[in-house]
N, C-alpha and C positions, 0 to 999 in steps of 0.2 A: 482934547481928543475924546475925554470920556463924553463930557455933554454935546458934542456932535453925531457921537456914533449911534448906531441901531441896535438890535437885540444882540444879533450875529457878534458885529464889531465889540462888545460890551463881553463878548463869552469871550473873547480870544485877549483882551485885557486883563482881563480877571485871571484867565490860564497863567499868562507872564505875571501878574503881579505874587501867583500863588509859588511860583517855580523859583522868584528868584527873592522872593522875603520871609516865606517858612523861617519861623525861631530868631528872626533880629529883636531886636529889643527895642523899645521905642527911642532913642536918639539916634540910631540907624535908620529906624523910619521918617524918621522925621531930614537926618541929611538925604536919604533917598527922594523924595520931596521936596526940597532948599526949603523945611520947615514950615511944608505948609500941608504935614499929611492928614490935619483935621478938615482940611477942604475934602479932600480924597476920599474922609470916612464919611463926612455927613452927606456924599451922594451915593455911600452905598447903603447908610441905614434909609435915605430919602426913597431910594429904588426898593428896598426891602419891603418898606410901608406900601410901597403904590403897586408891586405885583407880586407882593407872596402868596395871595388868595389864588393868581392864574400863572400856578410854578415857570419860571422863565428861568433858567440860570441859578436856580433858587442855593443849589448845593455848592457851586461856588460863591455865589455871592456869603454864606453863611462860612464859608470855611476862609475868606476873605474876613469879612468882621472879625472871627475867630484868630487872626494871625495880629486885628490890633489891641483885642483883649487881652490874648495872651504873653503880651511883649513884657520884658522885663520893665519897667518902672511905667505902667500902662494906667495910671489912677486915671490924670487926665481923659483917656481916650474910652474909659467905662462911665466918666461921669457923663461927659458927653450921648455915649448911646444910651444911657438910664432917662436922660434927659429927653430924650424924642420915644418914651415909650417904649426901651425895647424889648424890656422884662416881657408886657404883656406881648406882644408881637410873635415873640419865644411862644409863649405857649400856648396862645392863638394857633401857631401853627401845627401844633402838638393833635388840637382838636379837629383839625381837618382831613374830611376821608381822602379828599383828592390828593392830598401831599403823600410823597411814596415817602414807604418808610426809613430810608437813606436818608432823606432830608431833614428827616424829623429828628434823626440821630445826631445829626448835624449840630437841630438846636438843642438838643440836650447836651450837648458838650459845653456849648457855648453858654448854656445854665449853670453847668459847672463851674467854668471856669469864672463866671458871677457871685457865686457860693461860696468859691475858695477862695475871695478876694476879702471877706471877713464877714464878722456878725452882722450889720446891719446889711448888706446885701443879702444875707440869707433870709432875714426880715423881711426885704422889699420881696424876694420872690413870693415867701409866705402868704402877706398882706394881697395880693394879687393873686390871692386864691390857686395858688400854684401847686400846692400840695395833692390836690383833687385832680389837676390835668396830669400831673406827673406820674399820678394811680392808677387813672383810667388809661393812661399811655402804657402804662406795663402791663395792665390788663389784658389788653389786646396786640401790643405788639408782639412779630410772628417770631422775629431774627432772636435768637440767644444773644447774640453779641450787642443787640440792641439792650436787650432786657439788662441785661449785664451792667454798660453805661447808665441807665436808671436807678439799679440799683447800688450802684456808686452816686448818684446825684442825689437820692433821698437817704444815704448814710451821711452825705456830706450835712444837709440838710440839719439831721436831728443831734449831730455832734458842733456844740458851741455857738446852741441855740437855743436858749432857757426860755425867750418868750415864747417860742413856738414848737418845742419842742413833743412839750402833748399835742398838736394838733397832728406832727407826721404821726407818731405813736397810734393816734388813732385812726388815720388816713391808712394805716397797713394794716390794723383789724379788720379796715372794712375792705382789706382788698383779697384778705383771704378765702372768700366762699367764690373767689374766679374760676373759671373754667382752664385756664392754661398751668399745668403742670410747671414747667420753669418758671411762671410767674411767683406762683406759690411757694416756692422753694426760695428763693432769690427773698421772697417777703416776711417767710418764718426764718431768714438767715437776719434781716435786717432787721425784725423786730427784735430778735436774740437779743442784739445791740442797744435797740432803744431800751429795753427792758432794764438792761443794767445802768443806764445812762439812767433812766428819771427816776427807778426805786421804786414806782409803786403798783399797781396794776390797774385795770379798768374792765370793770364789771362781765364785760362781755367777752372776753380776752377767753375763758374757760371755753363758754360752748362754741365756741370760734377753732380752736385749735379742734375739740374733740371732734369739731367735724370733719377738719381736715383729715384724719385717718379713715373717712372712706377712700382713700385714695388706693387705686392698684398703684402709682408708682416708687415704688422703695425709694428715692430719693428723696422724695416730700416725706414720707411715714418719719423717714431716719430726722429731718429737719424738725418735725412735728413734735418728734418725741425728745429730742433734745430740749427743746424750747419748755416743756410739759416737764423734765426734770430741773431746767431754773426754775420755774413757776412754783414748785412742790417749795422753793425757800420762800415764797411770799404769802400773804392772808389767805388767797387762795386756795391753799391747802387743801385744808378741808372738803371745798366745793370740786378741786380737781379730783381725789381721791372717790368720794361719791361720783363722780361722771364716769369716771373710771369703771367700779365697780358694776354698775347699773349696765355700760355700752356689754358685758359679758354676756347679759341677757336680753338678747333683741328682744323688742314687743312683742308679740302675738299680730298686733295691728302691722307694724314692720315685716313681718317676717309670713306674713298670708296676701303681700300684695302681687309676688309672684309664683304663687299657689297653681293657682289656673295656670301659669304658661310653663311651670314644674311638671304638669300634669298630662302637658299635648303637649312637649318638647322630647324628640327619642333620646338626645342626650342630657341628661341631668346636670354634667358636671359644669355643659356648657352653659346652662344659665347660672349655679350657685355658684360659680367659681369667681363671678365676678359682681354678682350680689353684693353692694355698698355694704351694707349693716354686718353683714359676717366680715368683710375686709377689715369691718372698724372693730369688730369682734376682736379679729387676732390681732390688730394692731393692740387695742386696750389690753389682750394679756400680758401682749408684747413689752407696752409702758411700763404695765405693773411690776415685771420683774426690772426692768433699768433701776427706777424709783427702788424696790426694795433693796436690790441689790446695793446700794450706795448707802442704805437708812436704813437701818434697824427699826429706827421709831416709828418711820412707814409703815413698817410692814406689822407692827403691833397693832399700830391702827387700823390697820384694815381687815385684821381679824377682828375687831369691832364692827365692820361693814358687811360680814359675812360674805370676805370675798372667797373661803377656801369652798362652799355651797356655789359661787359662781361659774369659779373655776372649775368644779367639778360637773356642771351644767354645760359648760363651754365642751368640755372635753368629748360630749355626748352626741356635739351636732355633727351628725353625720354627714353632714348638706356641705361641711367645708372644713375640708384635713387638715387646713393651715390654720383654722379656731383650735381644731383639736391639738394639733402639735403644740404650738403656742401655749395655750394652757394649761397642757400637760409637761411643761417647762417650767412654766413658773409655779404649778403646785411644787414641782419637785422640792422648789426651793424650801418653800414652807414647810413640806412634811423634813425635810433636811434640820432646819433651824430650830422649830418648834418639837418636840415627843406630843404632848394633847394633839397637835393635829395630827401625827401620823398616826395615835392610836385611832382619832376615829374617824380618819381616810381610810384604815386599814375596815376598820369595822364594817363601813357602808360600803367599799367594793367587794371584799368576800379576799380570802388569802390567794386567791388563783390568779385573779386580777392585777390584784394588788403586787403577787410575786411578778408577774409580769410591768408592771410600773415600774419599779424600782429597779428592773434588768435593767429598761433602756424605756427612758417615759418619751424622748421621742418619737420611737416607733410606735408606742403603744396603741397609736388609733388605727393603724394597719393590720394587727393582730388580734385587736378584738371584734368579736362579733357581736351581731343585734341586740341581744338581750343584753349583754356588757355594757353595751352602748346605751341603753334603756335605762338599765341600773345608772348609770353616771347621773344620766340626765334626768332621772327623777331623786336624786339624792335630795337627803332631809339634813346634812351635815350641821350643824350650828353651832359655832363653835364659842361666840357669848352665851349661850344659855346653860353648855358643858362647866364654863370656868365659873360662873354664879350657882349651878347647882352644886361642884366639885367644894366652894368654897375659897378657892383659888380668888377672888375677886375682891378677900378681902384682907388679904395681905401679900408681902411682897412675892413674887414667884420668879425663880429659876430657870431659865432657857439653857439648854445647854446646843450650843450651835456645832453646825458642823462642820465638815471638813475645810468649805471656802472661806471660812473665815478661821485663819490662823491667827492671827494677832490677837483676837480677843474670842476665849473660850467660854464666857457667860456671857449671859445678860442678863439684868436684873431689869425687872419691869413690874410695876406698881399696876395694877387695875382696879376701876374704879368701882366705889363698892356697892353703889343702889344696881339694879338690875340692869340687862340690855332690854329694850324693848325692840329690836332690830330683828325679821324675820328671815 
């Protein structure tokens, strides 16, 4: 029937085959066929090969294949479609603009269900350059529920897959500077994953992520900075904390590129409010307190970085409330934890200010005014050069924390004894 029929005829086959075989298991298929249902498959992977380029039937014939992949004891009937090409076929049709995105969701299941069948299948997708179609597919597909199915197909992927394991690891670094919000989110969830899976990190992974925080969508930020507090346990460290520190203080070159349209725009808010570099602004304050909050050790270090001078720089840009709140949040912390900083946060805002921070430092950028604002943001705070002139730098010093940390009411913390050179 099937090799006499026409396009038409061939749809309404494929209808009744899909209606009445959903979930049998391959010796069911095979008595539904008197055992000959590898005839059956090799004219639907034969039709797959000859018009998936000019979609016909294309979503049933793939959710057809997919019922003889899926069948319980189905080796036979995978070796077979591997055997006529169909890995590549799969994600051939991945790269095609003509194929509507239904279709293409289609093959991505049916990747999955490739993937899940063991290691070396996940190899052959690999080796077929799979990992790049599967990227650029969540890059630009539109549907959630699609993105979703990929991001299930590239965890399946980097899970009990040691050869190829770096290669998706780094396949989702490079898919982080996309333009699609779900994509991004779905990709800093998945890298979470690989991250802990391979142990180690890869060079670019820092100004990767810090980019990600220009984002206005809090969902990506919250992902972003999850990902950015595993990271703070690996070598990275250091390079993340510096990135950190630095994103507080836009450039000058950054932050005058929309100078001119600040200037002939009647609302202000409406261009800095969503000015990338101030977004990455508050997000960065934003990290710094997750990270401290969790590490003590963090947050020693980075009054190394001269980040409480940042923060207090941050607090000053008037251009964007949500720099200022942000970082008027995670000072709190510091001057909370540490006495040397809150003596001399207290010094450089003046007791008015200052009495005002400590009311309620959320509000505080709504409360103060210009010159306040000015003072913040020309502060000279230093708080390595305080502990090397104090002395303090060359033996052990005493923190005494405060209220949020119950469980432990010091810290002791060594600083090192030649100078900072850090400005």
């Amino acid at each position: 029937d099937w090799d006499n029929a026409g396009k038409v005829a061939r749809s309404h086959i494929l209808n009744k085959f899909i209606e009445t075989n959903q979930g049998k298991t391959a010796p069911e298929l095979e008595q539904e066929f008197s055992q000959g249902a590898s005839l059956f498959l090799v004219r639907l992977t034969t039709w797959l090969r000859l018009t998936y380029m000019t979609p016909s039937c294309l979503n049933k014939l793939l959710r057809s294949i997919g019922i003889f992949l899926s069948a319980v004891s189905s080796y036979r009937y995978l070796t077979e479609f591997l055997e006529v090409g169909g890995v590549l076929t799969l994600l051939e049709i991945l790269g095609l603009e003509k194929i509507k995105e239904e279709d293409k969701k289609e093959s991505i299941k049916l990747l999955q269900t490739i993937a899940n069948s063991g290691r070396k299948y996940k190899e052959l997708i690999c080796e077929s350059y799979g990992v790049r179609s599967i990227a650029q597919f969540l890059a630009t597909a539109k549907s959630e529920e699609t993105q979703e199915e990929v991001q299930t197909l590239l965890d399946s992927l980097v899970h009990g897959n040691p050869k190829y394991q770096n290669q998706v690891y780094k396949g989702l670094i490079a898919l982080l500077p996309c333009v699609c919000p779900k994509a991004q989110q779905l990709t800093l969830q998945n890298l979470r994953t690989a991250q802990a899976i391979i142990g180690s990190t890869h060079p670019s992974i820092v100004d990767c992520v810090l980019n990600v925080l220009r984002t206005m969508h809090l969902e990506v930020q919250y992902e972003a900075i999850a990902l950015i507090k595993d990271l703070a346990n690996y070598d990275v460290c250091g390079q993340l904390l510096q990135g950190l520190v630095a994103l507080l203080i836009p450039s000058v070159k950054e932050t005058s590129k929309l100078q001119p349209k600040i200037l002939n725009e009647t609302s202000v808010l409406q261009v800095t409010a969503h000015l990338p570099v101030f977004l990455q602004q508050a997000a960065a304050a934003k990290a710094i307190r997750v990270l401290v909050h969790s590490n003590m050790g963090l947050a020693e270090e980075m009054l190394h970085l001269r980040v409480v001078h940042s923060l207090m720089t941050a607090m000053g840009n008037t251009d964007h409330s949500n720099s200022q709140r942000q970082a008027s949040l995670t000072l709190e912390f510091f001057v909370q934890m540490f006495p040397l900083v809150e003596e001399l946060v207290r010094k450089s805002m003046g007791e008015e200010l200052f009495k005002l921070f400590l009311s309620n430092a959320e509000d505080l950028y709504s409360k103060m005014d210009s010159i306040q604002a000015d003072i913040l943001a020309a502060n000279k705070v230093n708080v390595p050069k305080a502990l090397h002139l104090s002395g303090l730098s060359q033996s052990n010093v005493r923190f005494y924390l405060g209220p949020r940390d119950q469980s432990q009411l010091t810290y002791i913390q060594s600083f090192p004894e030649k100078e900072q050179t850090n400005e």
